[in-house]
mmCIF file as gemmi writes it, N, C-alpha and C atoms, coordinates in Angstrom:
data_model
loop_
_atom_site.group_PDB
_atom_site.id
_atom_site.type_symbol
_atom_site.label_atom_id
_atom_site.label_alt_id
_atom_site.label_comp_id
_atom_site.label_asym_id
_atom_site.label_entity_id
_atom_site.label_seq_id
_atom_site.pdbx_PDB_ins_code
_atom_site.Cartn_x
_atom_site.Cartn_y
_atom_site.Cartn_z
_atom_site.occupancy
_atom_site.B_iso_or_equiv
_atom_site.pdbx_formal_charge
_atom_site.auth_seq_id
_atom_site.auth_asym_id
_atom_site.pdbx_PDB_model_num
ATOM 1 N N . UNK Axp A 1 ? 208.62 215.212 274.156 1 0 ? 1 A 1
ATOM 2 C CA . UNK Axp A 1 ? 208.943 213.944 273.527 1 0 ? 1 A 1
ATOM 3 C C . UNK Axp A 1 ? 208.713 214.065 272.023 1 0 ? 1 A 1
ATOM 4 N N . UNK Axp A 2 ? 209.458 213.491 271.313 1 0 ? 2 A 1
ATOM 5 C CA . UNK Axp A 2 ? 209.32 213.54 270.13 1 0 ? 2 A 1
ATOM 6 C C . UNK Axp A 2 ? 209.104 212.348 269 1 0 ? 2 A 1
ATOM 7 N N . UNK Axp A 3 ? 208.462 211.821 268.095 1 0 ? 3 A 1
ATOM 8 C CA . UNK Axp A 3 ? 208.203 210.479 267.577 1 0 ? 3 A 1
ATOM 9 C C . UNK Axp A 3 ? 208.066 210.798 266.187 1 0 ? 3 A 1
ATOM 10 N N . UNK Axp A 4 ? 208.758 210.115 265.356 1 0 ? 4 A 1
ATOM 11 C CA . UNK Axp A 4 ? 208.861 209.59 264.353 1 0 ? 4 A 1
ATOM 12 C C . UNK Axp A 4 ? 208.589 208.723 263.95 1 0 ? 4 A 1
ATOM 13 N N . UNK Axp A 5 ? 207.68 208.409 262.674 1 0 ? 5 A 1
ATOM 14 C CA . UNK Axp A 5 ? 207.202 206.905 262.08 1 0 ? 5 A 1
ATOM 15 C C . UNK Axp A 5 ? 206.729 207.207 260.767 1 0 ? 5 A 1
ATOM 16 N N . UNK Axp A 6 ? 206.673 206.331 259.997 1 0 ? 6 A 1
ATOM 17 C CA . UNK Axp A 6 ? 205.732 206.264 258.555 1 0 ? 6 A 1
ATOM 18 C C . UNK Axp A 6 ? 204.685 205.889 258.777 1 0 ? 6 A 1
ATOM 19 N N . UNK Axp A 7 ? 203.934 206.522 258.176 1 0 ? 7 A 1
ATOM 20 C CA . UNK Axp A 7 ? 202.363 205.937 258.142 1 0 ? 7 A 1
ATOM 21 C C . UNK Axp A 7 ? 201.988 205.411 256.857 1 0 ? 7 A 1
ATOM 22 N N . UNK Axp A 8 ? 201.138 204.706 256.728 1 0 ? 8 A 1
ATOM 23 C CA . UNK Axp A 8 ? 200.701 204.434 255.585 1 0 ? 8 A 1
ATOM 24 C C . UNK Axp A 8 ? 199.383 205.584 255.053 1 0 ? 8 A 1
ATOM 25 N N . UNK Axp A 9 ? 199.235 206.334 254.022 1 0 ? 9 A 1
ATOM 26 C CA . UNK Axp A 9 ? 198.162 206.583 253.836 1 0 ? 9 A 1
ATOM 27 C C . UNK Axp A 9 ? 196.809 206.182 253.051 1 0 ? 9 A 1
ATOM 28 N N . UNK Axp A 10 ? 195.567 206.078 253.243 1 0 ? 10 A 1
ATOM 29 C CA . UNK Axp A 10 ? 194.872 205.352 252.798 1 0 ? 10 A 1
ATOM 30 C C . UNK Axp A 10 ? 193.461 206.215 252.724 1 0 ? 10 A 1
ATOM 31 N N . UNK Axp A 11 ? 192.799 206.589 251.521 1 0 ? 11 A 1
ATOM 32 C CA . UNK Axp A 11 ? 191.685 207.012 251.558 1 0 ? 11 A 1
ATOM 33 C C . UNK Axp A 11 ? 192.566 209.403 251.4 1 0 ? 11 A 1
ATOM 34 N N . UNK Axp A 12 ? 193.244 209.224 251.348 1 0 ? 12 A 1
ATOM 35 C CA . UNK Axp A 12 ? 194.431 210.484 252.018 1 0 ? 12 A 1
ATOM 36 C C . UNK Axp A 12 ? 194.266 210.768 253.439 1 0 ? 12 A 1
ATOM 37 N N . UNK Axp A 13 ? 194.467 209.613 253.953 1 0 ? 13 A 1
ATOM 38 C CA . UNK Axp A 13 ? 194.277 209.921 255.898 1 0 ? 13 A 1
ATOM 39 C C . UNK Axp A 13 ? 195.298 208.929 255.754 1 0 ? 13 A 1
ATOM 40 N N . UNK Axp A 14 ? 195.679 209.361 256.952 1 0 ? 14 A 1
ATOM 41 C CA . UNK Axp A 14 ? 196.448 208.594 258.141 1 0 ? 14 A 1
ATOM 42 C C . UNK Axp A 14 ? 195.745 208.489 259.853 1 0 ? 14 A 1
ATOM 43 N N . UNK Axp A 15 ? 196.174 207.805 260.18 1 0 ? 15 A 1
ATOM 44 C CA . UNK Axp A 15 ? 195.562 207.654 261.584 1 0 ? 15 A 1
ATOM 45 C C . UNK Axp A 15 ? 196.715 207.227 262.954 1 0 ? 15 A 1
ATOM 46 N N . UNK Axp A 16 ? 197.084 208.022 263.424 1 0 ? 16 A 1
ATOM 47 C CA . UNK Axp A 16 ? 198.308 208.399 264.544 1 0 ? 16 A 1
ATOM 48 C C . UNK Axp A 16 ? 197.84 207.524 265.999 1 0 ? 16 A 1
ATOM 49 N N . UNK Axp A 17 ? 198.21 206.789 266.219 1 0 ? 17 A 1
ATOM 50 C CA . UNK Axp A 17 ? 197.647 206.366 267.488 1 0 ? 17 A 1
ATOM 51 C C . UNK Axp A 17 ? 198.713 206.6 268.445 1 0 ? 17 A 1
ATOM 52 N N . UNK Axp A 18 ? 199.204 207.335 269.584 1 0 ? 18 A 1
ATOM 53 C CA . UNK Axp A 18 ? 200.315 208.108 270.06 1 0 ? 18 A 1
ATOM 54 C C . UNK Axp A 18 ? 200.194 207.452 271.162 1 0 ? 18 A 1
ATOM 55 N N . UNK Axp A 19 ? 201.596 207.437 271.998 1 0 ? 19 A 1
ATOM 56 C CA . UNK Axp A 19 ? 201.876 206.822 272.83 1 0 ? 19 A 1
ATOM 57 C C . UNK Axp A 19 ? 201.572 206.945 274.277 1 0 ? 19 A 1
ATOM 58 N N . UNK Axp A 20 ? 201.302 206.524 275.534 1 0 ? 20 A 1
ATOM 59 C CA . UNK Axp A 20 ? 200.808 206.707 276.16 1 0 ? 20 A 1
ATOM 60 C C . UNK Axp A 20 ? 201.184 207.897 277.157 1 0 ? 20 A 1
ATOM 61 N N . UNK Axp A 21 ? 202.419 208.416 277.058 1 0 ? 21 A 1
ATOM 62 C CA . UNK Axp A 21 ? 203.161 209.505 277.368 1 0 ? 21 A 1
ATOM 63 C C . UNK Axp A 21 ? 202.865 210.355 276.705 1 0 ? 21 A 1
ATOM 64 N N . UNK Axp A 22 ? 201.866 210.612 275.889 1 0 ? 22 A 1
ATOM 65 C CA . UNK Axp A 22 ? 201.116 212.044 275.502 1 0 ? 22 A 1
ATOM 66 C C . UNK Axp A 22 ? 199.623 211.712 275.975 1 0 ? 22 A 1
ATOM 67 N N . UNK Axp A 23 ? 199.006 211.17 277.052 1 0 ? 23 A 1
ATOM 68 C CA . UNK Axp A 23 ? 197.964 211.108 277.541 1 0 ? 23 A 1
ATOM 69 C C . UNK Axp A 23 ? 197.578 212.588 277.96 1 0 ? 23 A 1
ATOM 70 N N . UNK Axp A 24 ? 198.353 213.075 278.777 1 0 ? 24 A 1
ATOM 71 C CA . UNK Axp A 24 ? 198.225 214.721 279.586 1 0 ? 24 A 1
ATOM 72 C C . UNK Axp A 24 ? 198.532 215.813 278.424 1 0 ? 24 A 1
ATOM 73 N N . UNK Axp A 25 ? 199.021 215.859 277.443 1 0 ? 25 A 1
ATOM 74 C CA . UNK Axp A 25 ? 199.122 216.517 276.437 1 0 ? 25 A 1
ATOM 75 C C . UNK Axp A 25 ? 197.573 217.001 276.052 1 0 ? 25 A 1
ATOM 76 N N . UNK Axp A 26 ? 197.273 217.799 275.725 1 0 ? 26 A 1
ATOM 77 C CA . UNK Axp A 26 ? 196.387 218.965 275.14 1 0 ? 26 A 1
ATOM 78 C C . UNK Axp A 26 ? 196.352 219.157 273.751 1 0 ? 26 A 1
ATOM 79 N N . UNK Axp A 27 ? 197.652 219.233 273.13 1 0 ? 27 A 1
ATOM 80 C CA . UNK Axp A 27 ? 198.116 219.892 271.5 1 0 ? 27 A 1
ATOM 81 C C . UNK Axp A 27 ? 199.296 218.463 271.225 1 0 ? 27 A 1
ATOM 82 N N . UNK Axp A 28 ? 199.421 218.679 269.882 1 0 ? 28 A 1
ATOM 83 C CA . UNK Axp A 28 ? 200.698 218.251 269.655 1 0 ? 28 A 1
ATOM 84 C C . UNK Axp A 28 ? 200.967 218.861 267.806 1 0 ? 28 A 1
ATOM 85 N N . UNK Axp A 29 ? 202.377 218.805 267.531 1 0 ? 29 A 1
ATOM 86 C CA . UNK Axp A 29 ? 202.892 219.194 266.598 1 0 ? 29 A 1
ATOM 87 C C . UNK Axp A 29 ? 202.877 218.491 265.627 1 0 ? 29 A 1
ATOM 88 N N . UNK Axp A 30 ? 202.214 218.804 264.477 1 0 ? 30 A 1
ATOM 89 C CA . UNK Axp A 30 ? 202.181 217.398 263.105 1 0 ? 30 A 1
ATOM 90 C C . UNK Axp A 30 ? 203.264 218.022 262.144 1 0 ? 30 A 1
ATOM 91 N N . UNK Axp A 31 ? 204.017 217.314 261.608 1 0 ? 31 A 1
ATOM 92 C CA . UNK Axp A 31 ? 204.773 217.626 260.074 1 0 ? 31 A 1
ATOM 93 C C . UNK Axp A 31 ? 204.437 216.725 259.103 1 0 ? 31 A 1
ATOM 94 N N . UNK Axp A 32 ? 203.959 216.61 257.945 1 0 ? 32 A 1
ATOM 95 C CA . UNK Axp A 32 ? 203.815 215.654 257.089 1 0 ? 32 A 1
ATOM 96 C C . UNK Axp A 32 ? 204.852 216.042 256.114 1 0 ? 32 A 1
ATOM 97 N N . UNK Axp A 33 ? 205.222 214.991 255.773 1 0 ? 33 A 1
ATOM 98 C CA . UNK Axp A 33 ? 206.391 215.32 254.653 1 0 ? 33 A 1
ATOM 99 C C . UNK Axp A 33 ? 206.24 213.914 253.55 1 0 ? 33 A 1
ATOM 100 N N . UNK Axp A 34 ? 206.571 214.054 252.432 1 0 ? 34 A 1
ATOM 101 C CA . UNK Axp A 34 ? 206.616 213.219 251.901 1 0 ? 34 A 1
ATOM 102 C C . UNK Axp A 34 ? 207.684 211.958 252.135 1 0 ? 34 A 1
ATOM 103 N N . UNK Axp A 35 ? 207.321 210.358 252.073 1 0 ? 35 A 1
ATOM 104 C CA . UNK Axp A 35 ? 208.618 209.475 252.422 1 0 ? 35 A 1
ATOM 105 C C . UNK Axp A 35 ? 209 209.205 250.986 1 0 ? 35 A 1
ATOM 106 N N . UNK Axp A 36 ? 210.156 209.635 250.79 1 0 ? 36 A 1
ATOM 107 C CA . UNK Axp A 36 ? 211.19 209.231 249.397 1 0 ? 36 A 1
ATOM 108 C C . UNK Axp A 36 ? 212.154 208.515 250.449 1 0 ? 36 A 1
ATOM 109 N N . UNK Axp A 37 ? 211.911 207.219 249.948 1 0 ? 37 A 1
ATOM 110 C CA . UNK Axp A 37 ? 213.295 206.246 250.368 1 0 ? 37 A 1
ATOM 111 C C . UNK Axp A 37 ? 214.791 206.846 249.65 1 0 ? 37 A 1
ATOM 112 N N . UNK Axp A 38 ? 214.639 207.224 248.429 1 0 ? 38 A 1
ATOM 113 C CA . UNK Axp A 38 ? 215.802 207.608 247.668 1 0 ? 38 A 1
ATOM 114 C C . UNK Axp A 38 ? 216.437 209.032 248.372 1 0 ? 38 A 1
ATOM 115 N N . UNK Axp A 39 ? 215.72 209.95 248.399 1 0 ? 39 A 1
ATOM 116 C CA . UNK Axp A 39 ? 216.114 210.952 248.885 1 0 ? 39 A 1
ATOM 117 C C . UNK Axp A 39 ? 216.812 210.735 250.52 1 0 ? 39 A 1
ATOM 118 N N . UNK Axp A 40 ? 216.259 209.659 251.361 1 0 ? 40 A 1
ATOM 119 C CA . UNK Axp A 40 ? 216.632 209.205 252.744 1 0 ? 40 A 1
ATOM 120 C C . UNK Axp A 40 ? 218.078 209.06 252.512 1 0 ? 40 A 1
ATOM 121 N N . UNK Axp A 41 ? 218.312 208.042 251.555 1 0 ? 41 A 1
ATOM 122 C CA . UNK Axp A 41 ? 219.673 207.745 251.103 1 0 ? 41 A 1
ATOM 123 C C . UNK Axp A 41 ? 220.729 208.078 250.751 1 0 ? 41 A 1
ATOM 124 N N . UNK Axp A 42 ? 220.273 209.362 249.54 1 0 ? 42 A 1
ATOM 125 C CA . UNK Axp A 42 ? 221.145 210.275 249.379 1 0 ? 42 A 1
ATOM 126 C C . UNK Axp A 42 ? 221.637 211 250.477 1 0 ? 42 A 1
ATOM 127 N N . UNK Axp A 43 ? 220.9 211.787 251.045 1 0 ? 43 A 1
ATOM 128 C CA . UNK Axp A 43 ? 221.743 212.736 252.26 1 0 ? 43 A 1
ATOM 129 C C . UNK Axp A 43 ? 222.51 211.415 252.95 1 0 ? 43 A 1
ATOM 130 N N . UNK Axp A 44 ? 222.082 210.151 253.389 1 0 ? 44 A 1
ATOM 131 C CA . UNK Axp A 44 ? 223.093 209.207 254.032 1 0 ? 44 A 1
ATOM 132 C C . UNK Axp A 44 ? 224.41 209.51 253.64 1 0 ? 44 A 1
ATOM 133 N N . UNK Axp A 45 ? 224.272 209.135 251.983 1 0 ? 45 A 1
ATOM 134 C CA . UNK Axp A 45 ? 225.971 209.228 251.357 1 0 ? 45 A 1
ATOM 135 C C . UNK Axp A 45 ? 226.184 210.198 251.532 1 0 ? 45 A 1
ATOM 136 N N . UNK Axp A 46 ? 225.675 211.505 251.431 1 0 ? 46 A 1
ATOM 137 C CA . UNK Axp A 46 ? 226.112 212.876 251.41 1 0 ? 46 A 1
ATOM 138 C C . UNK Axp A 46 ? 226.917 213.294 252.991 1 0 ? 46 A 1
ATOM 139 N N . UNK Axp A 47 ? 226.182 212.665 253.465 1 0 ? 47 A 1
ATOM 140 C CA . UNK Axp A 47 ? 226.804 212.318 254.945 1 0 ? 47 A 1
ATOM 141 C C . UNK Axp A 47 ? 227.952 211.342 254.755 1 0 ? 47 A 1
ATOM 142 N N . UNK Axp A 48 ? 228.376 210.653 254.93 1 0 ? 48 A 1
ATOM 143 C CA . UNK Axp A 48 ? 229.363 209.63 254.77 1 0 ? 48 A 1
ATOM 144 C C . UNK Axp A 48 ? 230.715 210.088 254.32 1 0 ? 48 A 1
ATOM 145 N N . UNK Axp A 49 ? 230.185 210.928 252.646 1 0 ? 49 A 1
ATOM 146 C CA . UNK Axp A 49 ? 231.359 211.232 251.863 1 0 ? 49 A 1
ATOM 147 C C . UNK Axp A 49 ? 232.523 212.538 253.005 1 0 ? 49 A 1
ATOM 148 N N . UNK Axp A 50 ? 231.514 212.824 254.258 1 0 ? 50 A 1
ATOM 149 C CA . UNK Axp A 50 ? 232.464 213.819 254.673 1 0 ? 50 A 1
ATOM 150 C C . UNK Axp A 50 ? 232.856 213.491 256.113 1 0 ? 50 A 1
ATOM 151 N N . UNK Axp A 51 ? 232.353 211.783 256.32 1 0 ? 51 A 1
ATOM 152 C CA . UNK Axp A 51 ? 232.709 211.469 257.688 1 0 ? 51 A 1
ATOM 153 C C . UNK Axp A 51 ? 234.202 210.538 257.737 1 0 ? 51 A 1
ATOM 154 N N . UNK Axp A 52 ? 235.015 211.371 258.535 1 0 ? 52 A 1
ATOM 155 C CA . UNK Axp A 52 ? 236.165 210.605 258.703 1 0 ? 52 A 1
ATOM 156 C C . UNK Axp A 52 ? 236.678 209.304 259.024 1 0 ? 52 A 1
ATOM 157 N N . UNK Axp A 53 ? 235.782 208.308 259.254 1 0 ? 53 A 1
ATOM 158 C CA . UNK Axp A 53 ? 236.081 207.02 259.747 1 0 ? 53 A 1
ATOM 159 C C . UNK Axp A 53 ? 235.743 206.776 258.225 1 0 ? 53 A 1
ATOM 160 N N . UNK Axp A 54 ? 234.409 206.739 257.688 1 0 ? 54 A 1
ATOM 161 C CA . UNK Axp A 54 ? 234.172 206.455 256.662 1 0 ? 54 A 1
ATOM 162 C C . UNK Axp A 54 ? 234.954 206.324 255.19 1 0 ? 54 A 1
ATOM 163 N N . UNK Axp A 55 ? 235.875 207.494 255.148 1 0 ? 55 A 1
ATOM 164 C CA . UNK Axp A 55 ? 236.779 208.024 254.31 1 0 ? 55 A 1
ATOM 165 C C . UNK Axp A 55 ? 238.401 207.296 254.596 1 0 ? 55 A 1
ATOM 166 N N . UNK Axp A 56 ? 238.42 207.27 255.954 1 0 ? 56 A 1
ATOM 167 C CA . UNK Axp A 56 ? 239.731 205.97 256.421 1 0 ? 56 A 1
ATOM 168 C C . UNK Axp A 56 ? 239.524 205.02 255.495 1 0 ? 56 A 1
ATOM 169 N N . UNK Axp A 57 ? 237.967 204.271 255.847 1 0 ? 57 A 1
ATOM 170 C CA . UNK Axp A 57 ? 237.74 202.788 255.216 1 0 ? 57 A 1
ATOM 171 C C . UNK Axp A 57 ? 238.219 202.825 253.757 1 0 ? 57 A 1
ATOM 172 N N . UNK Axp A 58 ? 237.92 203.716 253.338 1 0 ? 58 A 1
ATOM 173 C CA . UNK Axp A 58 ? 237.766 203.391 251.627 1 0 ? 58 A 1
ATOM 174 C C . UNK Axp A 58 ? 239.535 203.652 251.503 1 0 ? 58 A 1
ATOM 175 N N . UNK Axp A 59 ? 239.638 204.583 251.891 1 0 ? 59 A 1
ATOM 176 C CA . UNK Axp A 59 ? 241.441 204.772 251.499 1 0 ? 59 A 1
ATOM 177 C C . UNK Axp A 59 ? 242.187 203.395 252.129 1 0 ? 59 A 1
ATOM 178 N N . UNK Axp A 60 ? 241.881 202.496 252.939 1 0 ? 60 A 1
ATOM 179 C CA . UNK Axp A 60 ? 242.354 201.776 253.832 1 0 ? 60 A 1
ATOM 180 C C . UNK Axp A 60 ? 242 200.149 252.465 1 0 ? 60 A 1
ATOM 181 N N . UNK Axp A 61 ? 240.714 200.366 252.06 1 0 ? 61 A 1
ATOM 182 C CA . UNK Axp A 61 ? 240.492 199.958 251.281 1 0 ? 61 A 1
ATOM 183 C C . UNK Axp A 61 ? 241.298 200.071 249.713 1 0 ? 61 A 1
ATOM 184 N N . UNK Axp A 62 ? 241.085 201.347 249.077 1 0 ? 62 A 1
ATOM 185 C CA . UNK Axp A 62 ? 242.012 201.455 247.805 1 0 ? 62 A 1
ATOM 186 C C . UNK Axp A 62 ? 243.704 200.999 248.087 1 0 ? 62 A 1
ATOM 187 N N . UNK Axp A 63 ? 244.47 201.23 249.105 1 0 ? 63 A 1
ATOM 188 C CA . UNK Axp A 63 ? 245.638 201.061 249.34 1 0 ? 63 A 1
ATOM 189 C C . UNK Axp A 63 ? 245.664 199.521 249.069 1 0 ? 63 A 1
ATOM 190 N N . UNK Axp A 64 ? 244.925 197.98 249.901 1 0 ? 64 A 1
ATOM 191 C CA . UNK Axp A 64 ? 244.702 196.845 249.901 1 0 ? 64 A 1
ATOM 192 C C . UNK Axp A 64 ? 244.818 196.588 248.155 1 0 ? 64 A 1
ATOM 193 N N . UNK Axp A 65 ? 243.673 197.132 247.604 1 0 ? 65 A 1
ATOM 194 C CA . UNK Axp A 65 ? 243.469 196.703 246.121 1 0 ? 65 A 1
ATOM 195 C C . UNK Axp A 65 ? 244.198 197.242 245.406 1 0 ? 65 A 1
ATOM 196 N N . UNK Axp A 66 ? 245.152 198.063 245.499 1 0 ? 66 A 1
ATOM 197 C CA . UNK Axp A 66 ? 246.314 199.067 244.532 1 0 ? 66 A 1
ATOM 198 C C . UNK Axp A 66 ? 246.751 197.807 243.718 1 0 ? 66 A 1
ATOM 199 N N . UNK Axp A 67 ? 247.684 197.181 244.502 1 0 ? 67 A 1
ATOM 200 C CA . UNK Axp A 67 ? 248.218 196.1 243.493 1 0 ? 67 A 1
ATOM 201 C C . UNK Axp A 67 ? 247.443 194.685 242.695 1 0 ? 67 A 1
ATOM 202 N N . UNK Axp A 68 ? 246.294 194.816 243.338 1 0 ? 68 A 1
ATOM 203 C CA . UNK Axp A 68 ? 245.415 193.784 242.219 1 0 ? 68 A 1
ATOM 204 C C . UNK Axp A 68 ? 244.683 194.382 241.211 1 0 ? 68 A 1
ATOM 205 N N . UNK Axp A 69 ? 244.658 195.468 241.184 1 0 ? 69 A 1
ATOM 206 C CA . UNK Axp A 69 ? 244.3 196.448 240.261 1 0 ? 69 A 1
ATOM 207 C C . UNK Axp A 69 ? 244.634 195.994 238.95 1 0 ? 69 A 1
ATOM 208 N N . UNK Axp A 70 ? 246.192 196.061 238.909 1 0 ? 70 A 1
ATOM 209 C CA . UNK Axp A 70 ? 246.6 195.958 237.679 1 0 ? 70 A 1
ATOM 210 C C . UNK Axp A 70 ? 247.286 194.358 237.521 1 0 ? 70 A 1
ATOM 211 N N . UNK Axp A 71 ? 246.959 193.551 238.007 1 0 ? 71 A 1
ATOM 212 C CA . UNK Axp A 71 ? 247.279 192.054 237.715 1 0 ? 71 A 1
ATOM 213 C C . UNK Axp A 71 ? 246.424 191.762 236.986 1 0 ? 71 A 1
ATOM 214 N N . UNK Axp A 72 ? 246.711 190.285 235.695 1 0 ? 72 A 1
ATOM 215 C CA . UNK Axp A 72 ? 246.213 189.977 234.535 1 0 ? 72 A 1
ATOM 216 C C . UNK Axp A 72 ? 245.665 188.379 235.149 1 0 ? 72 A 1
ATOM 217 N N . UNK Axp A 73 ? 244.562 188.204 235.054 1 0 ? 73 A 1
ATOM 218 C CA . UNK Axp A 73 ? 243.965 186.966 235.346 1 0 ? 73 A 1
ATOM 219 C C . UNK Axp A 73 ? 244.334 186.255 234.033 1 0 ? 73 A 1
């Protein structure tokens, strides 16, 4: 099983309270990584810019706005 969450850190600890489906568990695997919200985001778009539904929308989109583009309010 595998779990993901943010912790808050405090004091430089964290404190994991794990779910009851690692009761029989012995070991378990830690990764600490730093949380950058920004960096989360980026790979999102970085993702996006090469997903095909995504890339429909916007072209599906620019085609709609082509001609209001250049109209004079």
């Amino acid at each position: 099983m595998k779990m993901r969450q943010e912790y808050e850190v405090k004091n430089n600890q964290i404190v994991v309270l794990l779910p009851d489906s690692f009761k029989h568990h012995n070991s378990v695997w830690v990764t600490v990584e730093d949380a950058d919200p920004r960096q989360e985001k980026l790979l999102k778009m970085a993702s996006a810019a090469k997903d095909p539904l995504f890339l429909a929308d916007i072209q599906t989109v620019q085609k709609d706005f082509k001609n209001i583009d250049f109209e004079i309010l």
